[in-house]
PDB file of N, CA, C and O in Angstrom:
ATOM      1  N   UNK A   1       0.859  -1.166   0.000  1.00  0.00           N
ATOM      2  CA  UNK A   1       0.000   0.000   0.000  1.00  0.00           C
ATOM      3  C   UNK A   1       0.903   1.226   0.000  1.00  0.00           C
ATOM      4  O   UNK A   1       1.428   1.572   1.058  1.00  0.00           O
ATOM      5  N   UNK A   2       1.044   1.675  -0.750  1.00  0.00           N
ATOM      6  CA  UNK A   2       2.085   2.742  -1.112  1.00  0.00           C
ATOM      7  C   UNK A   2       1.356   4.510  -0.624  1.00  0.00           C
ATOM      8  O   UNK A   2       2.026   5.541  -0.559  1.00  0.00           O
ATOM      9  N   UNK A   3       0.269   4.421  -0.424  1.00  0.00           N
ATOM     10  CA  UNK A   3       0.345   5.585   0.527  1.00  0.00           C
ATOM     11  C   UNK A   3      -0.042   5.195   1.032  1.00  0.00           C
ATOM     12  O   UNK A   3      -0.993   5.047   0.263  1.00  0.00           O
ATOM     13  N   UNK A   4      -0.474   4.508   2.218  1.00  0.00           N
ATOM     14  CA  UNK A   4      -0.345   4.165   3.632  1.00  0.00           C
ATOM     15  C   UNK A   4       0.091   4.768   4.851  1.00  0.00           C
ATOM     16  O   UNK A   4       1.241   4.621   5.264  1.00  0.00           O
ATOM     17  N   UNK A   5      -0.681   5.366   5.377  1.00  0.00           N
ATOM     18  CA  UNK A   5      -0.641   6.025   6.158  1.00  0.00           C
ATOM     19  C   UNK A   5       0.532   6.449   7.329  1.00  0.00           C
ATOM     20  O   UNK A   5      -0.011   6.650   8.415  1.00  0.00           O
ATOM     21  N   UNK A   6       1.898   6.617   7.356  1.00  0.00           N
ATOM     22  CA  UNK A   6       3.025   6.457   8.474  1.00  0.00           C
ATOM     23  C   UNK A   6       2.542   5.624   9.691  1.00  0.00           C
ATOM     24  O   UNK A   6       3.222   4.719  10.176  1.00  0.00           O
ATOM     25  N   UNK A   7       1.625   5.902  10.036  1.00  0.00           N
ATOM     26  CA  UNK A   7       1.108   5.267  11.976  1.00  0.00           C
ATOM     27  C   UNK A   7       0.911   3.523  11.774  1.00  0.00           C
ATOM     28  O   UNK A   7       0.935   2.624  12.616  1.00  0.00           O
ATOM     29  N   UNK A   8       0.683   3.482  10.084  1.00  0.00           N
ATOM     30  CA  UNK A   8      -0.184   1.892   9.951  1.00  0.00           C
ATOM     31  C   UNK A   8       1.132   1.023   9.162  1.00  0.00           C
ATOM     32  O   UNK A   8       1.960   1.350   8.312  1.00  0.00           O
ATOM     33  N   UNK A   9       0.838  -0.289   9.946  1.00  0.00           N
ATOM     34  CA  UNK A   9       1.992  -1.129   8.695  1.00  0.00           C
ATOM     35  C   UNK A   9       0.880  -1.926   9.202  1.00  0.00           C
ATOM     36  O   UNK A   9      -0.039  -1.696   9.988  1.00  0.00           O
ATOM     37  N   UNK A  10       1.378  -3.303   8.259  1.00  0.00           N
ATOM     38  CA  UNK A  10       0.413  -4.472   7.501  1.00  0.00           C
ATOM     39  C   UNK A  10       1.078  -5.098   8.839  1.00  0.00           C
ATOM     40  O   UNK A  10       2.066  -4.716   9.467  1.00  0.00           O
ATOM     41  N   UNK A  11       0.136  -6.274   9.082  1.00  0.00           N
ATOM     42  CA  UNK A  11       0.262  -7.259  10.025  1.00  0.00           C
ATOM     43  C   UNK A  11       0.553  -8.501   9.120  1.00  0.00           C
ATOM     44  O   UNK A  11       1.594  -9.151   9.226  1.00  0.00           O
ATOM     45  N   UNK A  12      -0.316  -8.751   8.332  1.00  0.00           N
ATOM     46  CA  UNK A  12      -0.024  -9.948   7.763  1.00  0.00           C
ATOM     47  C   UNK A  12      -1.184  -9.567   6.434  1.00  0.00           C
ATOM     48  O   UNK A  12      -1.676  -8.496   6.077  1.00  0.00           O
ATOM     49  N   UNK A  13      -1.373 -11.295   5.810  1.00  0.00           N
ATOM     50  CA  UNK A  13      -1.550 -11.168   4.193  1.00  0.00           C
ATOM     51  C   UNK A  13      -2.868 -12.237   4.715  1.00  0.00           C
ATOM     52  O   UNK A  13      -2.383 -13.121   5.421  1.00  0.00           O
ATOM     53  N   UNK A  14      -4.145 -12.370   4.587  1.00  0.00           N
ATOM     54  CA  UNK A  14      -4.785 -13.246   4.041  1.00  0.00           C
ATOM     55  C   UNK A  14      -5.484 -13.493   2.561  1.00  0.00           C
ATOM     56  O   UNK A  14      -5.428 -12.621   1.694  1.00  0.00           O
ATOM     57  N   UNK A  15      -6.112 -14.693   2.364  1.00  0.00           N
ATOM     58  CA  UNK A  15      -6.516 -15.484   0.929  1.00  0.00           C
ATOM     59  C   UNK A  15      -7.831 -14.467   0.628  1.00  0.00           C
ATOM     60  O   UNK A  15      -7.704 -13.972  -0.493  1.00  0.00           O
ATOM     61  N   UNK A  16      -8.879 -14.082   1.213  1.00  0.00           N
ATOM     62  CA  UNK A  16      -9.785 -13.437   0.897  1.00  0.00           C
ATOM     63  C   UNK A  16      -9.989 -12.556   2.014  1.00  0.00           C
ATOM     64  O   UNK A  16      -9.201 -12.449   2.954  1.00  0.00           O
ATOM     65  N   UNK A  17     -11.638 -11.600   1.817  1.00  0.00           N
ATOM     66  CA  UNK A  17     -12.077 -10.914   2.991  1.00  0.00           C
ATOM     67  C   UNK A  17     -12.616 -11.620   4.005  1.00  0.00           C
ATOM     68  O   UNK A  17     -12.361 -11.279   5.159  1.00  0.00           O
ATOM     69  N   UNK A  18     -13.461 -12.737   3.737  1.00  0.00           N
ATOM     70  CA  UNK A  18     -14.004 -13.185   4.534  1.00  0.00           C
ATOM     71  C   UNK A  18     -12.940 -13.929   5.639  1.00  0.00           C
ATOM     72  O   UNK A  18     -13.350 -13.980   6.799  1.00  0.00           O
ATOM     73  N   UNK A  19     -11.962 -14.351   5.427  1.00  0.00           N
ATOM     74  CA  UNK A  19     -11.360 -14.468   6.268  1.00  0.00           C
ATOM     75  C   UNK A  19     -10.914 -13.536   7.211  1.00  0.00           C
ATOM     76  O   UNK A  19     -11.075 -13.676   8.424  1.00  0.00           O
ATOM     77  N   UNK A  20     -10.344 -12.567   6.668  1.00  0.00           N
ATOM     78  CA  UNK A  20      -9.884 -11.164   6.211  1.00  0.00           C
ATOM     79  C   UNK A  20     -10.965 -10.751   8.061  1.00  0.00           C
ATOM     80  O   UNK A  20     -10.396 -10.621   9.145  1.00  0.00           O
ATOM     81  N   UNK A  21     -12.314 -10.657   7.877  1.00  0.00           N
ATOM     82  CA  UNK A  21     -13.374 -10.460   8.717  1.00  0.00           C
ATOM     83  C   UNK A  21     -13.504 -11.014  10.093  1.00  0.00           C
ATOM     84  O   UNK A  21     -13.723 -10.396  11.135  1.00  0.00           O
ATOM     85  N   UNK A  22     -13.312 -12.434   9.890  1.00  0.00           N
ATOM     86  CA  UNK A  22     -13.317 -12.633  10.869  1.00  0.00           C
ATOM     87  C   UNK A  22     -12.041 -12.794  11.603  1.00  0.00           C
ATOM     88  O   UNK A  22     -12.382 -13.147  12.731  1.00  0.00           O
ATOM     89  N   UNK A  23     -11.001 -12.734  11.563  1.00  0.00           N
ATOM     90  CA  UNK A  23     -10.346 -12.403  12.167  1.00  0.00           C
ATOM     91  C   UNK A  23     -10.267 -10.621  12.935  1.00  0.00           C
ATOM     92  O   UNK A  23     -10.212 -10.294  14.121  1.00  0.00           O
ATOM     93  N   UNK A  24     -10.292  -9.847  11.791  1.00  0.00           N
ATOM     94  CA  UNK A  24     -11.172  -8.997  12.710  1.00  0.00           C
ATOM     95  C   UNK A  24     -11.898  -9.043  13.605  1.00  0.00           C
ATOM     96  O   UNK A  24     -11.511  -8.293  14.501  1.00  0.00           O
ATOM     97  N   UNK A  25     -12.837  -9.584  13.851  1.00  0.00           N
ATOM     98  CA  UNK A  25     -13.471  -9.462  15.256  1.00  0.00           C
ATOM     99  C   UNK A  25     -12.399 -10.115  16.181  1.00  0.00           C
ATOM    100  O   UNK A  25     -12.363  -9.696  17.337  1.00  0.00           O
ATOM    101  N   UNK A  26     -11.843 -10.733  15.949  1.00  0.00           N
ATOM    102  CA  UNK A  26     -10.921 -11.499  17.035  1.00  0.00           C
ATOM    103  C   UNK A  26      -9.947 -10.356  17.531  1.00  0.00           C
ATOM    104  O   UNK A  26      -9.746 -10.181  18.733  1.00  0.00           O
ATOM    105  N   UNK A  27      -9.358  -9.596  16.558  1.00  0.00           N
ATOM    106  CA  UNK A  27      -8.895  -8.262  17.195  1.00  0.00           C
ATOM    107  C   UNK A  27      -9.527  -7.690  17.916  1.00  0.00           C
ATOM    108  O   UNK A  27      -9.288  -7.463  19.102  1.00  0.00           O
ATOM    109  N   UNK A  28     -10.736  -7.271  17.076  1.00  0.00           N
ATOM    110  CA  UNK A  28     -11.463  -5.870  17.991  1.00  0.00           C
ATOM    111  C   UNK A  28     -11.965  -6.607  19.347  1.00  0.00           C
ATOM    112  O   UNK A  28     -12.481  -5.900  20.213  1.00  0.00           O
ATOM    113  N   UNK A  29     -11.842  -7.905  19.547  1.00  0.00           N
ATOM    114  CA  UNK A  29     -12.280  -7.933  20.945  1.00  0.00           C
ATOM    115  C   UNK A  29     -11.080  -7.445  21.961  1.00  0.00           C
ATOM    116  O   UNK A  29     -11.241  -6.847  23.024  1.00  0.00           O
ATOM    117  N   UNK A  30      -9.972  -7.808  21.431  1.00  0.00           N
ATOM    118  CA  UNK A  30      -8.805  -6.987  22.115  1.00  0.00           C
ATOM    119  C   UNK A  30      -8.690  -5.859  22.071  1.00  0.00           C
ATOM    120  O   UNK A  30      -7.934  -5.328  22.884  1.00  0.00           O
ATOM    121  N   UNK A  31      -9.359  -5.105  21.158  1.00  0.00           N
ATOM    122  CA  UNK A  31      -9.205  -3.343  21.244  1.00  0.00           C
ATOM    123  C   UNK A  31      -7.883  -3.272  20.293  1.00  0.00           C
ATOM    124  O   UNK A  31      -6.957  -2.501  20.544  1.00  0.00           O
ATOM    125  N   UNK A  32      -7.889  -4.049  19.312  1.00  0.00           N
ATOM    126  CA  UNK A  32      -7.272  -3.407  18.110  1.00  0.00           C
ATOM    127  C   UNK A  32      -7.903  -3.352  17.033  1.00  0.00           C
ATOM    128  O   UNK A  32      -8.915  -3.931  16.639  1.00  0.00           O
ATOM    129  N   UNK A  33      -7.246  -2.631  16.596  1.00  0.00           N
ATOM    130  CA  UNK A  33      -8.393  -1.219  14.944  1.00  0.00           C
ATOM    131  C   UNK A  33      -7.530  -2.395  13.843  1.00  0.00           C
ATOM    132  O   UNK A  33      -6.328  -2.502  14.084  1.00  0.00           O
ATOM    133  N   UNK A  34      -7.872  -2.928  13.122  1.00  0.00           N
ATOM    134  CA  UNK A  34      -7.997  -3.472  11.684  1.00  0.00           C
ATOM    135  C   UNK A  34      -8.223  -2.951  10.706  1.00  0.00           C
ATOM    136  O   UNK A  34      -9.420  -2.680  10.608  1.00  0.00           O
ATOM    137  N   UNK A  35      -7.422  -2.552   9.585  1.00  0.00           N
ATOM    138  CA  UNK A  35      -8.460  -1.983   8.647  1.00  0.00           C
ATOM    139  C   UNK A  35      -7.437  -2.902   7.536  1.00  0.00           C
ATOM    140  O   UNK A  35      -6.252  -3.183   7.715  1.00  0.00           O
ATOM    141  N   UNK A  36      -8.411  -3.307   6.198  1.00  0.00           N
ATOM    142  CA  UNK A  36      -7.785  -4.440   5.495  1.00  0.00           C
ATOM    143  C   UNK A  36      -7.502  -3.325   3.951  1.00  0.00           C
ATOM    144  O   UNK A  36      -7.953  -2.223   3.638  1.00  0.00           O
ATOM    145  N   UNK A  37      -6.727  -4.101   3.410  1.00  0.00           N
ATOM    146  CA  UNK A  37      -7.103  -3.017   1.621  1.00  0.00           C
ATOM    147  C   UNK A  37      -6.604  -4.202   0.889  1.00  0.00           C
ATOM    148  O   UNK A  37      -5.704  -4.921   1.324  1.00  0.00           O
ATOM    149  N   UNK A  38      -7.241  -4.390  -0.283  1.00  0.00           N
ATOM    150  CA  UNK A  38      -7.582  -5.458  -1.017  1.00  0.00           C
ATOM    151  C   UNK A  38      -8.661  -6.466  -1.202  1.00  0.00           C
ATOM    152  O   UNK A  38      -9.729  -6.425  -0.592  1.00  0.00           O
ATOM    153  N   UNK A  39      -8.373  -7.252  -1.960  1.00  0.00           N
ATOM    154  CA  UNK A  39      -9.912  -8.251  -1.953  1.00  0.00           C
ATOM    155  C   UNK A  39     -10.835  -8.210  -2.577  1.00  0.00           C
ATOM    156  O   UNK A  39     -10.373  -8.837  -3.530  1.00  0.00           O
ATOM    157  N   UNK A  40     -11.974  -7.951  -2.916  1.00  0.00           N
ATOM    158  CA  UNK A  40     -12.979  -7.928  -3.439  1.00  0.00           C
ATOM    159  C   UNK A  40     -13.672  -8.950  -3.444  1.00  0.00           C
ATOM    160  O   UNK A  40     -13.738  -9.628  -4.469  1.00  0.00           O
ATOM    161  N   UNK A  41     -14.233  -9.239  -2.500  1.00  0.00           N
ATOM    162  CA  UNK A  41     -14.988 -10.818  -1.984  1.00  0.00           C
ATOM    163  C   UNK A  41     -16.340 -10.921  -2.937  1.00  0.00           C
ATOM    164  O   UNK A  41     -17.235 -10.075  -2.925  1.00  0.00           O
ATOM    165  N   UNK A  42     -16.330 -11.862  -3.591  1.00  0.00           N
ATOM    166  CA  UNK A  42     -17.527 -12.591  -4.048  1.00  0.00           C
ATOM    167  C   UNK A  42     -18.236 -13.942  -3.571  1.00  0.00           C
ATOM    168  O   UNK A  42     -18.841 -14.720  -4.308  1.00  0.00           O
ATOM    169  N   UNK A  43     -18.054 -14.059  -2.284  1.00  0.00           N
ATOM    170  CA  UNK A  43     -17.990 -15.142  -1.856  1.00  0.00           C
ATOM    171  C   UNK A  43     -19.401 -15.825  -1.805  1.00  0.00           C
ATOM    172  O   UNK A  43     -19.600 -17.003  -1.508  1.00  0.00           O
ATOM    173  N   UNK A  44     -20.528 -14.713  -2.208  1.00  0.00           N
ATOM    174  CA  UNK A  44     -21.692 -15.290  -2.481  1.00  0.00           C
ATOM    175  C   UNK A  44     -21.820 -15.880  -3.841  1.00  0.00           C
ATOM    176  O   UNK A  44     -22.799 -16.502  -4.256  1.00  0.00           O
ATOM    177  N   UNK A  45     -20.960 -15.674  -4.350  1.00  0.00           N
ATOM    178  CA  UNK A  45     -21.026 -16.443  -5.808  1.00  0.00           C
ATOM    179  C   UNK A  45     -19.744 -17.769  -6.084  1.00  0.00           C
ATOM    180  O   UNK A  45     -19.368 -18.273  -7.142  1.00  0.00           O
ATOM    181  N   UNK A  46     -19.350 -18.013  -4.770  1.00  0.00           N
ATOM    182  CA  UNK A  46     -17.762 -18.902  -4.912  1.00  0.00           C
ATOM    183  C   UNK A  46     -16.986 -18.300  -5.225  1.00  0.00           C
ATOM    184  O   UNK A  46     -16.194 -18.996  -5.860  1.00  0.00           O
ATOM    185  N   UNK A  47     -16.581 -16.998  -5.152  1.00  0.00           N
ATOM    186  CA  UNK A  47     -15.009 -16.159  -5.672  1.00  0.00           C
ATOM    187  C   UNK A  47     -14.952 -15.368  -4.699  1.00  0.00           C
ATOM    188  O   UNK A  47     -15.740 -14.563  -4.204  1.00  0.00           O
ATOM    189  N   UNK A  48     -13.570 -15.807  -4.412  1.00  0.00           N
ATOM    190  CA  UNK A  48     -12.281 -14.226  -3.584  1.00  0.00           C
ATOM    191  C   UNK A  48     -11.651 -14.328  -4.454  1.00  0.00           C
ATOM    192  O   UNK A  48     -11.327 -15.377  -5.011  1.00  0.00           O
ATOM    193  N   UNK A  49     -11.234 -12.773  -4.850  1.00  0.00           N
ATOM    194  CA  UNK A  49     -10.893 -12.387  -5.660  1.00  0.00           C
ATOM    195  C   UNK A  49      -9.177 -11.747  -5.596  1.00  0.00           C
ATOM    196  O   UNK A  49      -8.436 -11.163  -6.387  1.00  0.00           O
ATOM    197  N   UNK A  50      -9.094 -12.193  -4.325  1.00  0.00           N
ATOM    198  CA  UNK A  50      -7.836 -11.487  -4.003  1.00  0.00           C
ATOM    199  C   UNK A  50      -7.004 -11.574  -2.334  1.00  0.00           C
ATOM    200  O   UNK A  50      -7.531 -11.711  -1.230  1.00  0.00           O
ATOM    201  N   UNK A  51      -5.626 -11.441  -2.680  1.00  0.00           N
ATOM    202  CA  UNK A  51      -5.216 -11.219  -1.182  1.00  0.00           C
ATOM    203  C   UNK A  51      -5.265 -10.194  -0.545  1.00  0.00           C
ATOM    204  O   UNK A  51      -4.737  -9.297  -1.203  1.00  0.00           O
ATOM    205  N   UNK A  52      -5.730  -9.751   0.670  1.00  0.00           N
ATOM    206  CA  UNK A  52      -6.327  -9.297   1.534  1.00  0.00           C
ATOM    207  C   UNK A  52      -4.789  -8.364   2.785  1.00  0.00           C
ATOM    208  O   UNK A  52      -3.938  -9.047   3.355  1.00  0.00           O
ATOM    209  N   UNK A  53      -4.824  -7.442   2.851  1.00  0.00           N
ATOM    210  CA  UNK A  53      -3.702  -6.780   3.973  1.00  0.00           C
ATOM    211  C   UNK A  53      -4.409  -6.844   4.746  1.00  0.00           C
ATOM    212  O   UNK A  53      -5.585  -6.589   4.487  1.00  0.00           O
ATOM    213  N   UNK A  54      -3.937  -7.289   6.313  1.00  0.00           N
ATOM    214  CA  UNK A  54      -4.639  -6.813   7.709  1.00  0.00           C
ATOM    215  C   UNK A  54      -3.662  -5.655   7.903  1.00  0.00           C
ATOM    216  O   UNK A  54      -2.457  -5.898   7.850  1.00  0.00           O
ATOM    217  N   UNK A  55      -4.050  -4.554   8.098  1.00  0.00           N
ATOM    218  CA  UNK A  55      -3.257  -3.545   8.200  1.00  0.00           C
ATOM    219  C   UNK A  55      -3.864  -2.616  10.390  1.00  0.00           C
ATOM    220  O   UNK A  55      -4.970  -2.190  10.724  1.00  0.00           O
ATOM    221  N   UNK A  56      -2.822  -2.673  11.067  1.00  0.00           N
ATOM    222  CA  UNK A  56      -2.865  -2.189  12.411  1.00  0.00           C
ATOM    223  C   UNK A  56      -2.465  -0.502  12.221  1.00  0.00           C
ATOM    224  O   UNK A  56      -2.048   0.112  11.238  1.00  0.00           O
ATOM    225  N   UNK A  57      -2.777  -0.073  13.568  1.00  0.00           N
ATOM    226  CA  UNK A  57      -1.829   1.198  13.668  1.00  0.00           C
ATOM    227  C   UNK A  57      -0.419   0.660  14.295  1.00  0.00           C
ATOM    228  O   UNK A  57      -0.519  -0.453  14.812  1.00  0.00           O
ATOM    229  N   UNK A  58       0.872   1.257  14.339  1.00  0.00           N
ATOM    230  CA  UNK A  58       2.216   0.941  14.664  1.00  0.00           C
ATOM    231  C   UNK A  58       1.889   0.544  15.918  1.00  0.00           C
ATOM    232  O   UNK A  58       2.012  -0.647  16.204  1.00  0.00           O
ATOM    233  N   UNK A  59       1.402   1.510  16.907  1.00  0.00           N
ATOM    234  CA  UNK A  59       0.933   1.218  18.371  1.00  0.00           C
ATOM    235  C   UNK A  59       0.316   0.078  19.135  1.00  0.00           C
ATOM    236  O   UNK A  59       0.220   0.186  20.358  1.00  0.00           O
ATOM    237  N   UNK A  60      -0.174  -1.167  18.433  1.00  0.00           N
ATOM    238  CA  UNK A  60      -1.037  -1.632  18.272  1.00  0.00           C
ATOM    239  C   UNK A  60       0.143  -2.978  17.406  1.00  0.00           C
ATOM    240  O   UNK A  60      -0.333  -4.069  17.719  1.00  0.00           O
ATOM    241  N   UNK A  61       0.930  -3.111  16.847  1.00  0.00           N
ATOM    242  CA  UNK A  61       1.808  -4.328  16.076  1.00  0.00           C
ATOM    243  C   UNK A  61       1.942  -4.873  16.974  1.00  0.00           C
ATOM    244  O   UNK A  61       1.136  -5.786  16.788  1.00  0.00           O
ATOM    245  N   UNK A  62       2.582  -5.139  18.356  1.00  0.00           N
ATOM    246  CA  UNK A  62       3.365  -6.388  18.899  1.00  0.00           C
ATOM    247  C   UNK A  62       2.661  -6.651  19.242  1.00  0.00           C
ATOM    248  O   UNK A  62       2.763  -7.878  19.222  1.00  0.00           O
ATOM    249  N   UNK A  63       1.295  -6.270  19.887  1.00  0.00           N
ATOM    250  CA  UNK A  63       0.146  -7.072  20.554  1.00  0.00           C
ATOM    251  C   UNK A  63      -0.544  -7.739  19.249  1.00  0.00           C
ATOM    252  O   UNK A  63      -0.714  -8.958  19.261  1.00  0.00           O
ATOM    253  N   UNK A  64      -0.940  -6.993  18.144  1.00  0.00           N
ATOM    254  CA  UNK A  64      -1.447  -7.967  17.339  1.00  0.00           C
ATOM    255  C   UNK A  64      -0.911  -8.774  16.677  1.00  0.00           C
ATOM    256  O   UNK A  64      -1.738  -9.490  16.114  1.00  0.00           O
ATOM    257  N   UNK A  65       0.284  -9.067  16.417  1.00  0.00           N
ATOM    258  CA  UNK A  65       1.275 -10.039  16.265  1.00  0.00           C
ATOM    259  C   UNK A  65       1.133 -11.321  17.352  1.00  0.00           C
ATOM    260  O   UNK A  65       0.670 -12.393  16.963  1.00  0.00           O
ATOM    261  N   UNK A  66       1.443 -11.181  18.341  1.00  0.00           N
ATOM    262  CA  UNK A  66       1.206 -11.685  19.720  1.00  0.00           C
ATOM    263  C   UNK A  66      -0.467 -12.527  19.305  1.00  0.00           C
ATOM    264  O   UNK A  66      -0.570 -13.700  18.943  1.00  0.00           O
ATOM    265  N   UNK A  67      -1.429 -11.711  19.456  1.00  0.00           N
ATOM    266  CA  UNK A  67      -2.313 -12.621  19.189  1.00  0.00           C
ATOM    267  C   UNK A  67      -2.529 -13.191  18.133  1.00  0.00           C
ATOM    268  O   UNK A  67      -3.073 -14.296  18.150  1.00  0.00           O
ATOM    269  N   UNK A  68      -2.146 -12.565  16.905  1.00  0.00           N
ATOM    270  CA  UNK A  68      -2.188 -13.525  15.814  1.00  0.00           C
ATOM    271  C   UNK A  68      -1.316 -14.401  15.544  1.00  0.00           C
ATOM    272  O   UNK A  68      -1.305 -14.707  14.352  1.00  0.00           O
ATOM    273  N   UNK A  69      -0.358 -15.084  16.375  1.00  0.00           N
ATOM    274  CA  UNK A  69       0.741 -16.045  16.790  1.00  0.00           C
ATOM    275  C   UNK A  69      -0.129 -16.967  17.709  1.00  0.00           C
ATOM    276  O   UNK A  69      -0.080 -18.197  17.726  1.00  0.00           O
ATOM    277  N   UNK A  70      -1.143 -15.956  18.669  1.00  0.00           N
ATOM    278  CA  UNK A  70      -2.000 -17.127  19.528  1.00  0.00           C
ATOM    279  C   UNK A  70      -2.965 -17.880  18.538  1.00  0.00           C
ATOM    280  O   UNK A  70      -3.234 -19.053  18.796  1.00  0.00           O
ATOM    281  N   UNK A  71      -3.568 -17.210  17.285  1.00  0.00           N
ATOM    282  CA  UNK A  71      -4.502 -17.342  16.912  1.00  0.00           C
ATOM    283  C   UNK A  71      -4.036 -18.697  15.712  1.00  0.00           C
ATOM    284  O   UNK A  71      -4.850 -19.569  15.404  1.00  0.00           O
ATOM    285  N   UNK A  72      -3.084 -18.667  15.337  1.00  0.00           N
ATOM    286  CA  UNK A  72      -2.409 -19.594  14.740  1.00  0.00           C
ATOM    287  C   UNK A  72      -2.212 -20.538  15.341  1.00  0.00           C
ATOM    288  O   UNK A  72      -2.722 -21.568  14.900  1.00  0.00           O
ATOM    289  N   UNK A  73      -1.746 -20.586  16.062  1.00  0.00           N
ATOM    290  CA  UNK A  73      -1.136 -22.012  17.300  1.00  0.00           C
ATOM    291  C   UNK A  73      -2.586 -22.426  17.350  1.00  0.00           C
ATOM    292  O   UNK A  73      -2.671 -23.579  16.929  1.00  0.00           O
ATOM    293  N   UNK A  74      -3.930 -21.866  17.751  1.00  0.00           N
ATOM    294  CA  UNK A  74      -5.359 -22.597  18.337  1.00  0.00           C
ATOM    295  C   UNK A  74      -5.505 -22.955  17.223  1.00  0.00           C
ATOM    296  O   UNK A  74      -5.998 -24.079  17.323  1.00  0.00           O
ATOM    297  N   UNK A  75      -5.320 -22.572  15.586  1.00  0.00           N
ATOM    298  CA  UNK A  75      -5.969 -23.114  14.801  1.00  0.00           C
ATOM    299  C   UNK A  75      -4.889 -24.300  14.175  1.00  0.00           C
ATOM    300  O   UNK A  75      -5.479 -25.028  13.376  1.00  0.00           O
ATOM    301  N   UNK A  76      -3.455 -24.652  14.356  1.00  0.00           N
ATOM    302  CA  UNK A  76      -2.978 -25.750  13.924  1.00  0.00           C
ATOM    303  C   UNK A  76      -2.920 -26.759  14.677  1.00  0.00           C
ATOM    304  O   UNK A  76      -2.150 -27.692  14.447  1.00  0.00           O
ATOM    305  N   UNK A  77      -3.710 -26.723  15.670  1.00  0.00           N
ATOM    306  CA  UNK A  77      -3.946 -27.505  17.114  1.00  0.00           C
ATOM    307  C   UNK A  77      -5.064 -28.392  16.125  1.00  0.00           C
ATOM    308  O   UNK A  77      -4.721 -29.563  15.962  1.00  0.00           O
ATOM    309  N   UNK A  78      -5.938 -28.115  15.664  1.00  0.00           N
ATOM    310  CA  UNK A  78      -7.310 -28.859  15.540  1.00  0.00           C
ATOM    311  C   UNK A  78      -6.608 -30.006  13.906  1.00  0.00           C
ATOM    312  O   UNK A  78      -5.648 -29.798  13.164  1.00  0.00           O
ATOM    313  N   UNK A  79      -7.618 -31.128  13.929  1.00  0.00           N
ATOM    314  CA  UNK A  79      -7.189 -32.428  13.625  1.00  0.00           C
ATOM    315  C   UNK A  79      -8.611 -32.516  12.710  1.00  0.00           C
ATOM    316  O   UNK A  79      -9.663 -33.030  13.092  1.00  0.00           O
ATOM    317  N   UNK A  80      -8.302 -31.726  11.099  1.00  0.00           N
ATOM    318  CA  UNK A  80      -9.411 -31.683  10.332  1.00  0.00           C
ATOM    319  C   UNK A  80      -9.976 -32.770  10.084  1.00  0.00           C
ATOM    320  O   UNK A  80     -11.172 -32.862   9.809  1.00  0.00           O
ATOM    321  N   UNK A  81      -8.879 -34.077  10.180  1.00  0.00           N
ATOM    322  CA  UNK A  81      -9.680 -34.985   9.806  1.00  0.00           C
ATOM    323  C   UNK A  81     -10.397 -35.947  10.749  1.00  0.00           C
ATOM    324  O   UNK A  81     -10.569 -37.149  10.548  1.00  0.00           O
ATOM    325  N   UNK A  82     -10.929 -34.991  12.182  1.00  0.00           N
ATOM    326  CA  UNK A  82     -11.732 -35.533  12.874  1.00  0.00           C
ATOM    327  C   UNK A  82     -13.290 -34.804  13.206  1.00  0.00           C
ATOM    328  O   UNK A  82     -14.193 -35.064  14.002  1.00  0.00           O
ATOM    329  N   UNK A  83     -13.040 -33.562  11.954  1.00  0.00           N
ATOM    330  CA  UNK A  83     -14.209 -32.836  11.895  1.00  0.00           C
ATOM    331  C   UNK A  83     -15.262 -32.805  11.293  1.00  0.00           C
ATOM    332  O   UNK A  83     -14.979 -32.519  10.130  1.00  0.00           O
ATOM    333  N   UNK A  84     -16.553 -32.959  11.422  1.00  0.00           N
ATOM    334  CA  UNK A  84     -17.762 -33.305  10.275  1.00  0.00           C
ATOM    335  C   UNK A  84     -17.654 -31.716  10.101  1.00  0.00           C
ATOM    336  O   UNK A  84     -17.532 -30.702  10.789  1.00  0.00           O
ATOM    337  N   UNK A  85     -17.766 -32.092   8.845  1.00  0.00           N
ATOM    338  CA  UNK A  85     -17.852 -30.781   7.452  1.00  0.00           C
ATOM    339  C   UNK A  85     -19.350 -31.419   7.110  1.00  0.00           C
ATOM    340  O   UNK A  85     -19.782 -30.688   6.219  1.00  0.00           O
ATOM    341  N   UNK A  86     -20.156 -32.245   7.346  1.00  0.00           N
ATOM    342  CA  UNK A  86     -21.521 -32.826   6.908  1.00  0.00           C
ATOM    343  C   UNK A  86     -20.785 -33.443   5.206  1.00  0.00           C
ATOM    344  O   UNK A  86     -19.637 -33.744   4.878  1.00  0.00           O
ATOM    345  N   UNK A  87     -22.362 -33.414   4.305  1.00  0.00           N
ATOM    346  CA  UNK A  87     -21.941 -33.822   2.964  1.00  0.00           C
ATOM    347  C   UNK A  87     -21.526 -32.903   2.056  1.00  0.00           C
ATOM    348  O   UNK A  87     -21.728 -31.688   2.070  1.00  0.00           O
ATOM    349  N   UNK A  88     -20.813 -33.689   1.106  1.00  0.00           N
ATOM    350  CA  UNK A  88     -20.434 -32.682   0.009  1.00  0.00           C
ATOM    351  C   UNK A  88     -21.296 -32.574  -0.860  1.00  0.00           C
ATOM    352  O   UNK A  88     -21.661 -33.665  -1.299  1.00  0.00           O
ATOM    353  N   UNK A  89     -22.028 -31.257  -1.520  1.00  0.00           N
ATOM    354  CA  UNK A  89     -23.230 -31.005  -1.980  1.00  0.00           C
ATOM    355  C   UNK A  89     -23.153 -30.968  -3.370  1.00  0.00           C
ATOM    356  O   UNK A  89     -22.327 -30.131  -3.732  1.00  0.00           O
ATOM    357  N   UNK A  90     -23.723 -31.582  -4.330  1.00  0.00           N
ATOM    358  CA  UNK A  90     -23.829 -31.533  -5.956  1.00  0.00           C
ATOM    359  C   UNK A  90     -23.638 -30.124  -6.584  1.00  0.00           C
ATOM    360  O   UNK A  90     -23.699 -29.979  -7.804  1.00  0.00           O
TER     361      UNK A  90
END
């Protein structure tokens, strides 16, 4: 993001918005500001369209780093192939 604001750097890169989203809330329950640029989610039609910046204020990086290091570790913990996803639909 080439004008980007001095106060803000990128935290990290996700695959779409919708991901992009909810991880957001997982911030803002900590009281950090998210704001993403990229993407263009079509996800009501089966398309992301793009990779996604989580972008913080500077003030605000080592803690959201920190939790998004927690947030990683809870999610490579889980054992997909003991999860019902239900059926796969025609």
């Amino acid at each position: 993001m080439s004008d980007q604001q001095p106060d803000l750097v990128t935290l990290t890169n996700v695959a779409n918005e919708s991901e992009a989203k909810s991880l957001i809330g997982l911030f803002e329950e900590e009281g950090i500001s998210v704001f993403i640029n990229g993407g263009d989610d079509l996800s009501l039609f089966g398309e992301d369209l793009g990779d996604v910046q989580l972008i913080v204020k500077k003030v605000d990086y080592e803690k959201a780093v920190k939790l998004l290091e927690e947030i990683e570790a809870e999610n490579s913990e889980i054992d997909w192939s003991q999860v019902d996803v239900g059926e796969p639909e025609d």
